[in-house]
MMTF fields as JSON, N, C-alpha, C and O atoms, coordinates in Angstrom:
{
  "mmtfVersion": "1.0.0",
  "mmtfProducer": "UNKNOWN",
  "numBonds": 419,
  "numAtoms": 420,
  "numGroups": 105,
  "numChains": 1,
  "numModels": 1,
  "chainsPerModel": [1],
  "groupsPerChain": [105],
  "chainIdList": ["A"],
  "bondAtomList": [4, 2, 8, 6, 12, 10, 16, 14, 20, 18, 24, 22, 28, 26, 32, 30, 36, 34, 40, 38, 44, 42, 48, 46, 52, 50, 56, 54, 60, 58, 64, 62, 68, 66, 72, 70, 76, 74, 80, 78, 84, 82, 88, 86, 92, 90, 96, 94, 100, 98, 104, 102, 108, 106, 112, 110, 116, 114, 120, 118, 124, 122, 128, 126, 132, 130, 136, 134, 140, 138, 144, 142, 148, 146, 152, 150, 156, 154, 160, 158, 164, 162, 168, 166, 172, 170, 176, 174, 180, 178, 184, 182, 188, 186, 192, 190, 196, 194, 200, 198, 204, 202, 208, 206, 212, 210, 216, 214, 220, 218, 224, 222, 228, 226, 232, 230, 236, 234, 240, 238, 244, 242, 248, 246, 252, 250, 256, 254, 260, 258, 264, 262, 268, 266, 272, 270, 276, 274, 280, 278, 284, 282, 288, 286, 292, 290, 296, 294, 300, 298, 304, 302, 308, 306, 312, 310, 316, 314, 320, 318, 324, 322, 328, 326, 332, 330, 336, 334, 340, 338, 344, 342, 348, 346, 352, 350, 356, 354, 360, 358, 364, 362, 368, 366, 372, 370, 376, 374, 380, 378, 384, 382, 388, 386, 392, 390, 396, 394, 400, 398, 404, 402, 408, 406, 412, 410, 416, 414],
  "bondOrderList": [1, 1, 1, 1, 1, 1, 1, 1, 1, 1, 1, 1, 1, 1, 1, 1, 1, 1, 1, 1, 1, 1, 1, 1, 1, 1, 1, 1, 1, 1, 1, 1, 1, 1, 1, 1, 1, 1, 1, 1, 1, 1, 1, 1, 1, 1, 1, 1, 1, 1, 1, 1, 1, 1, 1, 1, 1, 1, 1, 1, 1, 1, 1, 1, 1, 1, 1, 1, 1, 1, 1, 1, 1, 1, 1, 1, 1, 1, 1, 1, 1, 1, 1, 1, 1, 1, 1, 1, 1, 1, 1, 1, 1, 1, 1, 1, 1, 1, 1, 1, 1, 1, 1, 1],
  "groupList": [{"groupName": "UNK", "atomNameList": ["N", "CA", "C", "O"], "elementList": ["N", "C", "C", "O"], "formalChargeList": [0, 0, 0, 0], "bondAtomList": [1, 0, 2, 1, 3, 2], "bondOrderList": [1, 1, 2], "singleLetterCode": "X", "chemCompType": "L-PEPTIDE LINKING"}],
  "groupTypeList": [0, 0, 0, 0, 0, 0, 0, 0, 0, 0, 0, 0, 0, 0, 0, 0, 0, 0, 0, 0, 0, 0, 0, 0, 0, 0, 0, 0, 0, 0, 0, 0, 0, 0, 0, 0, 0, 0, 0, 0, 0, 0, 0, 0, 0, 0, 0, 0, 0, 0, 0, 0, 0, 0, 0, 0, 0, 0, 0, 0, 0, 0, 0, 0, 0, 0, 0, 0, 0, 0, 0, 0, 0, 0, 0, 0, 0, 0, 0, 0, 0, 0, 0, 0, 0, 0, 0, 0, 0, 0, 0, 0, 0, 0, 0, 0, 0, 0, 0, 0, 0, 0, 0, 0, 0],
  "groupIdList": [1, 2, 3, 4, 5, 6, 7, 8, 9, 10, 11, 12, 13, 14, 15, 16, 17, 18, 19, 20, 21, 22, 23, 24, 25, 26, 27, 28, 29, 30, 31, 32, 33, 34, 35, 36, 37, 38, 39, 40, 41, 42, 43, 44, 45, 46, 47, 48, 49, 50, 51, 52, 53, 54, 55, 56, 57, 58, 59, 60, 61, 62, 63, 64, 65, 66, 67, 68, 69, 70, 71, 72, 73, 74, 75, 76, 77, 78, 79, 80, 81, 82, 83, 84, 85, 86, 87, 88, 89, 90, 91, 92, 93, 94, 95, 96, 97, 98, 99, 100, 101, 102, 103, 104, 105],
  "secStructList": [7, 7, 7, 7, 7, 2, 2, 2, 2, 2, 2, 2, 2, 1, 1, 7, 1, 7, 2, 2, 2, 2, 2, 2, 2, 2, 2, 2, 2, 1, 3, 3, 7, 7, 7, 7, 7, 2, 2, 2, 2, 2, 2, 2, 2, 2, 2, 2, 2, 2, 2, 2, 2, 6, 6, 6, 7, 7, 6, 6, 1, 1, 7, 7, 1, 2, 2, 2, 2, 2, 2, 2, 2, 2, 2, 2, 2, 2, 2, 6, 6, 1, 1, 1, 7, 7, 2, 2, 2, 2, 2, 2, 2, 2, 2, 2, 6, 6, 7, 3, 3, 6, 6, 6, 7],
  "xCoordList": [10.45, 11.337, 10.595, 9.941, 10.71, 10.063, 11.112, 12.119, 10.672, 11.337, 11.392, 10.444, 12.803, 12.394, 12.136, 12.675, 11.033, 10.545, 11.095, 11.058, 11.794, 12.667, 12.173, 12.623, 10.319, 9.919, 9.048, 8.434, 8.909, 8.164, 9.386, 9.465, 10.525, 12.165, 11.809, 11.734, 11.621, 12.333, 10.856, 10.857, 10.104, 8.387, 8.668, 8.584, 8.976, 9.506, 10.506, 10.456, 11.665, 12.418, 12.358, 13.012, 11.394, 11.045, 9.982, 9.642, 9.521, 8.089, 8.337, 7.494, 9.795, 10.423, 10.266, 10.039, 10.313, 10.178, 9.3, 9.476, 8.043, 6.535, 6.044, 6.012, 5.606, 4.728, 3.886, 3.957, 3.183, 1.724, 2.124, 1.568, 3.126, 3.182, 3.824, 3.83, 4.345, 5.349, 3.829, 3.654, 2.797, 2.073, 1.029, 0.579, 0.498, -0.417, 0.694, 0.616, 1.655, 2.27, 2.429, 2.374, 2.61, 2.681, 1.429, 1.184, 0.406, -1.055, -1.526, -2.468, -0.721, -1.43, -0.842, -1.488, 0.878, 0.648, 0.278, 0.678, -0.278, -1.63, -0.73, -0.29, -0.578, 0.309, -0.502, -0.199, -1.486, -2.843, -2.865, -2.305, -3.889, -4.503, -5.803, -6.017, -6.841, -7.577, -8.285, -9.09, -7.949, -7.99, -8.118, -8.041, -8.366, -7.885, -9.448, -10.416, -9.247, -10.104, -10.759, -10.391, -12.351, -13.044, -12.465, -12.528, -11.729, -11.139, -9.91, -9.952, -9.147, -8.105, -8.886, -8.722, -10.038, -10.785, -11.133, -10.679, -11.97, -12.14, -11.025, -10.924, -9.931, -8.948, -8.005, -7.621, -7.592, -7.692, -8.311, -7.626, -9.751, -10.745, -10.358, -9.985, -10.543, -10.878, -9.6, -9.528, -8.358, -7.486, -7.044, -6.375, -7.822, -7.222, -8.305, -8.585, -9.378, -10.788, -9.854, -9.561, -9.33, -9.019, -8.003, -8.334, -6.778, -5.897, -6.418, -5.771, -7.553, -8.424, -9.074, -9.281, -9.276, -9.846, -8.87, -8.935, -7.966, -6.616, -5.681, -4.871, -5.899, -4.741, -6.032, -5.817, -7.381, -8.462, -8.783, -9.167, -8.546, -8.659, -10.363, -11.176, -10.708, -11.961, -12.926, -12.809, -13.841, -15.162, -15.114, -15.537, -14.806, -15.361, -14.239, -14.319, -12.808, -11.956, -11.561, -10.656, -12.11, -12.09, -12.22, -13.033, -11.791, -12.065, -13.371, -13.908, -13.601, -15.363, -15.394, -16.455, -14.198, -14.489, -13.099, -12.029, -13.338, -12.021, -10.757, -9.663, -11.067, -10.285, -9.363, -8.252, -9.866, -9.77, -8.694, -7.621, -8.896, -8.832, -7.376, -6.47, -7.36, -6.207, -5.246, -4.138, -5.818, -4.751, -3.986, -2.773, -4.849, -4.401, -3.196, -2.012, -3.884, -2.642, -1.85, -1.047, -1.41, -0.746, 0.536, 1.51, -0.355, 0.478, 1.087, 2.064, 0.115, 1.173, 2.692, 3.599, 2.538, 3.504, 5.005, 6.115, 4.5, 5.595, 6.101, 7.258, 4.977, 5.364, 6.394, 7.233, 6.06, 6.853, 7.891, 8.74, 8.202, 9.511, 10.611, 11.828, 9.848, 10.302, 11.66, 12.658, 11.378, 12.804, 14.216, 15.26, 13.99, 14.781, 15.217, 15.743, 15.025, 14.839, 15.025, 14.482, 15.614, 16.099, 14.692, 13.764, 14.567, 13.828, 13.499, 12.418, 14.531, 14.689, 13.975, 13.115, 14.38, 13.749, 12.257, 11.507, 11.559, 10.314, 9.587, 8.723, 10.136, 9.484, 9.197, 8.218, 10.133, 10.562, 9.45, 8.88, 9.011, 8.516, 6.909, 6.057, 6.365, 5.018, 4.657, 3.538, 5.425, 5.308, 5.286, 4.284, 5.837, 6.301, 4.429, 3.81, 4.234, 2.349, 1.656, 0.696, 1.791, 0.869, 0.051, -0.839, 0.736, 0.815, 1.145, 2.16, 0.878, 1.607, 0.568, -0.422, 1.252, 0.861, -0.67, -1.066, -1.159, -2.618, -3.669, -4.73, -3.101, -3.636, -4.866, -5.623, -5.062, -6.999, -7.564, -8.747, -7.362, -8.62, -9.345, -10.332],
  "yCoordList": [-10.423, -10.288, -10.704, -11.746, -9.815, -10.336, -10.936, -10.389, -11.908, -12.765, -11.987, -11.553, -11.935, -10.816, -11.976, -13.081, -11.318, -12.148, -11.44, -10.218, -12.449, -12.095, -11.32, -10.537, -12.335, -11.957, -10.83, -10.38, -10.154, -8.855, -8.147, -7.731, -7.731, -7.208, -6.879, -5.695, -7.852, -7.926, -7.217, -6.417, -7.667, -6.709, -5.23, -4.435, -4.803, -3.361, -2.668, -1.46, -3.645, -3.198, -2.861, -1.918, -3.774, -3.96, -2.926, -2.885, -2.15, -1.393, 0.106, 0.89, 0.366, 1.821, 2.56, 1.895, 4.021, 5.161, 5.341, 6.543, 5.299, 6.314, 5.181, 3.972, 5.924, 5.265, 4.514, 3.285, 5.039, 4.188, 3.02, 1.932, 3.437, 2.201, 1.087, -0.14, 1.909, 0.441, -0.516, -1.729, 0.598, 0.186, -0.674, -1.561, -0.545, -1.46, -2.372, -3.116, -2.538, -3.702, -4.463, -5.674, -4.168, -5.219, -5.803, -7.009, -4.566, -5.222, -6.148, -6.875, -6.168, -6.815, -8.011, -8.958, -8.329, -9.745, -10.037, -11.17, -9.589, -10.07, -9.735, -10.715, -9.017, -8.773, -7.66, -6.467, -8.137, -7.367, -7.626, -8.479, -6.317, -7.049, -6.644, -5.477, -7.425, -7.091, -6.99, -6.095, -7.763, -8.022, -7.066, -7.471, -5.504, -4.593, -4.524, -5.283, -3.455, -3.347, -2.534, -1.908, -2.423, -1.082, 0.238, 1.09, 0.256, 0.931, 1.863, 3.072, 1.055, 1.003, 1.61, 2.823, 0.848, 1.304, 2.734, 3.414, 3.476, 4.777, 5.395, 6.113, 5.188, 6.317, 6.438, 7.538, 4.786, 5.141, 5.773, 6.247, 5.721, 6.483, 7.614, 8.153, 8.136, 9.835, 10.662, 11.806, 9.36, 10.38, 10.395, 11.208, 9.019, 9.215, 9.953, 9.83, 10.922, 11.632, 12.825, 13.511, 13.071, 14.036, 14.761, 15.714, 13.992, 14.335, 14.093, 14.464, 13.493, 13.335, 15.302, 15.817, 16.016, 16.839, 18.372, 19.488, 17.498, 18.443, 18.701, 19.62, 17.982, 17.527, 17.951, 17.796, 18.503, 18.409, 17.101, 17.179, 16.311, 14.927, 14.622, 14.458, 14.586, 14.552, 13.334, 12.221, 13.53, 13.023, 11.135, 10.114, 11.09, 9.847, 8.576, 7.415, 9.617, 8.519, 8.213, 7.381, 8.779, 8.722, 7.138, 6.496, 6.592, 5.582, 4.869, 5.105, 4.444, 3.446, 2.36, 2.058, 1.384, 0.246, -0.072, 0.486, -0.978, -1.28, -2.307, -2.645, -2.583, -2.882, -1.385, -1.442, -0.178, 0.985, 1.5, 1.975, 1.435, 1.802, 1.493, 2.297, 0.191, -0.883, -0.924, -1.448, -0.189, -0.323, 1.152, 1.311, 2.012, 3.396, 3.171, 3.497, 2.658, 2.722, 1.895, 1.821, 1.119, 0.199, 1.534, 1.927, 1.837, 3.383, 4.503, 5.247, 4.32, 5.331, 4.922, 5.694, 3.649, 2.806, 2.886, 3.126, 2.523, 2.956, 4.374, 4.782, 5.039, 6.29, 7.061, 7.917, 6.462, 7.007, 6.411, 7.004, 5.723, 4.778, 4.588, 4.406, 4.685, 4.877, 5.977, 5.806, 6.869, 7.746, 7.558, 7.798, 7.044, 6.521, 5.585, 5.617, 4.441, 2.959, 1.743, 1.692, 1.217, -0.093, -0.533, -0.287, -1.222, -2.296, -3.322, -3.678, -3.625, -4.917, -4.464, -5.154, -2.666, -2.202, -1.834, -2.13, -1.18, -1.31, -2.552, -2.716, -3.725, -4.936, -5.516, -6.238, -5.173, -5.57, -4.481, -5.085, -3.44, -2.358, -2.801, -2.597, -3.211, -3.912, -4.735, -4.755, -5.755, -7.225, -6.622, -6.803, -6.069, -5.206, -4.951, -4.98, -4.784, -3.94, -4.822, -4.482, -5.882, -7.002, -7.459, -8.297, -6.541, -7.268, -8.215, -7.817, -9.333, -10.738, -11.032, -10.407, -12.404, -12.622, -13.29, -13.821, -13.174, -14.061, -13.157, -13.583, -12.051, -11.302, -10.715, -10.299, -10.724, -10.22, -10.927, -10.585, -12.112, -13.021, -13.772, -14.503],
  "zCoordList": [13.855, 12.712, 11.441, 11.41, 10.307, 9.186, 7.969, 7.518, 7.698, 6.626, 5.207, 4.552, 4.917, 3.362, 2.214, 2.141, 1.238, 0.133, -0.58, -0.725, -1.195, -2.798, -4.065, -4.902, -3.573, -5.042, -4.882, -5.85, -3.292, -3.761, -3.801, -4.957, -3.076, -3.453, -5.195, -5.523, -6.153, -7.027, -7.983, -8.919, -7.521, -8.066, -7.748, -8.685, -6.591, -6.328, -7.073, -7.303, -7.553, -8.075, -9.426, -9.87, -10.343, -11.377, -11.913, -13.095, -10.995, -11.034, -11.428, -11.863, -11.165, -11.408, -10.347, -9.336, -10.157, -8.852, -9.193, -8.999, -9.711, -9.497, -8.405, -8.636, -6.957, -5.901, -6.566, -6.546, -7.088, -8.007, -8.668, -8.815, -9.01, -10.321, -9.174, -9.271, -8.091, -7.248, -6.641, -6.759, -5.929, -5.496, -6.101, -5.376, -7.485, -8.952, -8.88, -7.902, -9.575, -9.29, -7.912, -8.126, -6.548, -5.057, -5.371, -5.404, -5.675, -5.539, -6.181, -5.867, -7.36, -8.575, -8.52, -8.97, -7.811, -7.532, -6.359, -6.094, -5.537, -4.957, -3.554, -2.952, -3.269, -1.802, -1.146, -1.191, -0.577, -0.294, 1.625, 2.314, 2.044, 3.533, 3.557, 3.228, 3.908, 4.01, 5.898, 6.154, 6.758, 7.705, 9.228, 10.388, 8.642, 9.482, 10.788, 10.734, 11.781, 12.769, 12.173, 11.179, 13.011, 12.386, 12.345, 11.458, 13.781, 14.395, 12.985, 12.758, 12.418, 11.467, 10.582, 10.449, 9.672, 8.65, 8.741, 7.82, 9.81, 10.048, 9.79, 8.795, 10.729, 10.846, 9.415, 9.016, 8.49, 7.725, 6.414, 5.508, 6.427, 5.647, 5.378, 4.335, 7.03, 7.149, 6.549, 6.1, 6.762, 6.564, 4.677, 4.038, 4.202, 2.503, 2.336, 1.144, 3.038, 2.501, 2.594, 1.614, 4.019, 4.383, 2.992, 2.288, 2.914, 1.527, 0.263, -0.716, 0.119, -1.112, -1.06, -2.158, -0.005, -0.108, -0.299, -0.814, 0.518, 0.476, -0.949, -1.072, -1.673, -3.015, -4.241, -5.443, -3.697, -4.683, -5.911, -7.078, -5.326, -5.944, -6.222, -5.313, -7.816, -7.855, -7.26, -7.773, -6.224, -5.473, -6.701, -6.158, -7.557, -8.16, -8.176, -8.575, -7.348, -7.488, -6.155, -6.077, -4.835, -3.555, -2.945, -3.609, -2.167, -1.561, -1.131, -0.049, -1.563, -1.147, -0.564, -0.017, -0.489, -0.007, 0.56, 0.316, 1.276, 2.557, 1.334, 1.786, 0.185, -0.966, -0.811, -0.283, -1.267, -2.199, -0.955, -1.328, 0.094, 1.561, 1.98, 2.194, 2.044, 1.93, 0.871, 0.986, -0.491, -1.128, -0.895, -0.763, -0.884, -0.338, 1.115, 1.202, 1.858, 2.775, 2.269, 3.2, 1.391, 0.511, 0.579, 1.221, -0.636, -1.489, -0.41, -0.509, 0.658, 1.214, 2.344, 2.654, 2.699, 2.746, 1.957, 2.432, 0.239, -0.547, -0.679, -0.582, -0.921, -1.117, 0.01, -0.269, 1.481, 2.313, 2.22, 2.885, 1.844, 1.962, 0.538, 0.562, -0.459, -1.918, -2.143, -2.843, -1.482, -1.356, -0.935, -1.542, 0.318, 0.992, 1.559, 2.672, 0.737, 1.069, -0.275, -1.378, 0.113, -1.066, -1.332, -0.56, -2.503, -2.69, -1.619, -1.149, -1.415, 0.13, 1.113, 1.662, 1.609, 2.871, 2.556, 3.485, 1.321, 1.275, 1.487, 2.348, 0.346, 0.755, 2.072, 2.262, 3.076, 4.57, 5.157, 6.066, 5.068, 5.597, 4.799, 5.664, 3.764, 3.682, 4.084, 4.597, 4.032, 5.515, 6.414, 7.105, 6.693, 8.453, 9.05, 10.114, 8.031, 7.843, 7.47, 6.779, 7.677, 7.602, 6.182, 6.035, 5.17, 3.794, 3.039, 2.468, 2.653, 2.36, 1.189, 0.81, 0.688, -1.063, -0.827, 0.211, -1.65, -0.789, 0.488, 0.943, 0.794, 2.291, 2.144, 3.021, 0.3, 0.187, 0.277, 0.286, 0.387, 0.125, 1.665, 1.589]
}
């Protein structure tokens, strides 16, 4: 069971509907993971390369480092969930994913 935090709830809520902007703001107060398997790192790579290649997203803004990587699956976290989901249930659904305040460092 994950404990809901108020204060990312209320960072989500505060951030508006653009994914991006929900996602620069979780990140930016520091609700990061860095901790993943190699295993994780690949599969997530290939696949923000894969829609980096699919969406024609230019080569200089592509993912490079397990930061860039992590925050990407960050974003796609919200983004899947941003539609159809409270503030409360996204926040609950990034913990859920092993995101927490302090989790980059």
């Amino acid at each position: 069971m994950t404990t809901l935090d108020f204060n990312l709830v209320n960072i989500i809520k505060n951030a508006g509907g653009d994914p991006g902007d929900v996602t620069d703001a979780v990140w930016s107060a520091g609700y990061q993971k860095m901790d993943f398997t190699t295993e994780q790192i690949i599969e997530m790579t290939t696949s923000q390369i894969v829609d980096c290649v699919y969406y024609d997203v230019p080569q200089n803004v592509w993912p490079t480092t397990v930061e860039d990587v992590s925050k990407g699956y960050l974003n796609f976290i919200i983004d899947d969930a941003l539609g159809i989901s409270t503030p409360a249930e996204i926040a609950a659904e990034v913990l859920r994913n092993g995101y927490q305040k302090g989790g980059g460092k």
